[in-house]
C-alpha positions in Angstrom: 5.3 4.2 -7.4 3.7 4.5 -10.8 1.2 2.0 -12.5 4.0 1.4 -15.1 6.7 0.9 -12.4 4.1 -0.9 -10.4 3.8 -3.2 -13.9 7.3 -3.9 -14.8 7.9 -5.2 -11.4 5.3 -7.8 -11.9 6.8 -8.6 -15.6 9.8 -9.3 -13.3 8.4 -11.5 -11.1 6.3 -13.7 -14.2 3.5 -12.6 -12.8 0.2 -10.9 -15.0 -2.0 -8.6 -13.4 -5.2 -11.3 -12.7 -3.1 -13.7 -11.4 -1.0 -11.1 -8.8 -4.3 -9.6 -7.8 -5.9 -13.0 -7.5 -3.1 -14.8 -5.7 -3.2 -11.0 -2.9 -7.0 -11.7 -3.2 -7.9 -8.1 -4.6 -9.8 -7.4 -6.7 -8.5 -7.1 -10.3 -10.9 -4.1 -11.2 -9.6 -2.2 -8.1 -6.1 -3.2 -9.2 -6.8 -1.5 -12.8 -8.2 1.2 -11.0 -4.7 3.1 -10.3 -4.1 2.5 -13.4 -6.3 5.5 -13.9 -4.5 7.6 -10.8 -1.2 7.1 -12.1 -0.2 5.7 -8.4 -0.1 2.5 -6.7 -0.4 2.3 -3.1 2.3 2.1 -0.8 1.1 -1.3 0.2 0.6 -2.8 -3.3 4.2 -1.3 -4.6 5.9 -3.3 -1.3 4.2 -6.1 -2.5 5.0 -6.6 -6.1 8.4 -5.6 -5.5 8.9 -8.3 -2.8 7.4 -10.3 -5.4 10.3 -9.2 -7.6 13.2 -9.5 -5.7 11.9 -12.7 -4.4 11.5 -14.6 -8.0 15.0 -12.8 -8.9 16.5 -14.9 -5.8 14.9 -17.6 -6.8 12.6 -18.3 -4.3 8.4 -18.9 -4.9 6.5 -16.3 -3.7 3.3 -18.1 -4.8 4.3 -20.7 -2.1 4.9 -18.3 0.7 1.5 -16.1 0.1 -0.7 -19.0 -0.7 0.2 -20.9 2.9 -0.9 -17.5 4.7 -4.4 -18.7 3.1 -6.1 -15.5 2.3 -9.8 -14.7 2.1 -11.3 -12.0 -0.3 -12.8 -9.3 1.6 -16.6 -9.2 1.4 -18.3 -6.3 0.1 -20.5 -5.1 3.1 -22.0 -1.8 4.3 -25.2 0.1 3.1 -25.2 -0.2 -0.8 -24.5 -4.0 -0.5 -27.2 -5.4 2.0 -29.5 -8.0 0.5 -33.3 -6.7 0.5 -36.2 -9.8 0.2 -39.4 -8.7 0.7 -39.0 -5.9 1.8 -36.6 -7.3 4.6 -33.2 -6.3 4.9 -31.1 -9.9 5.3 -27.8 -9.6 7.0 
């Protein structure tokens, strides 16, 4: 799916971008990102078209995704490690 696919599906659902990818709990800057590859992954395109079809029925989406209570993912790994001191905290 494009970007602009990928956008008028979330037009259809009365969704903007910082609220779809804070309600999915991505990133928006990683969201904006395909934006720049032209493509949307597979994953993201199910989503905002479920999102679609789902306000088109009638039903709230918002409802459904926020009582699966998603966390953020944390940025972890060897760039993000927190030195002090000189010690590496974990």
């Amino acid at each position: 799916m494009t970007f602009i696919e990928f956008k008028k599906l979330l037009l259809d659902a009365e969704i903007s971008l910082p609220k779809f990818s804070n309600l999915i709990k991505v990133s928006e800057k990683n969201i904006q990102s395909y934006k720049k590859k032209g493509d949307v992954p597979n994953t993201i395109a199910v989503i905002a078209s479920c999102f679609a079809a789902m306000h088109k029925a009638g039903m709230d989406y918002r409802q459904v995704v926020e009582l699966l209570a998603l966390e953020a993912k944390k940025k972890e790994g060897v760039g993000f490690t927190k030195k002090k001191m000189g010690k590496v905290e974990e």
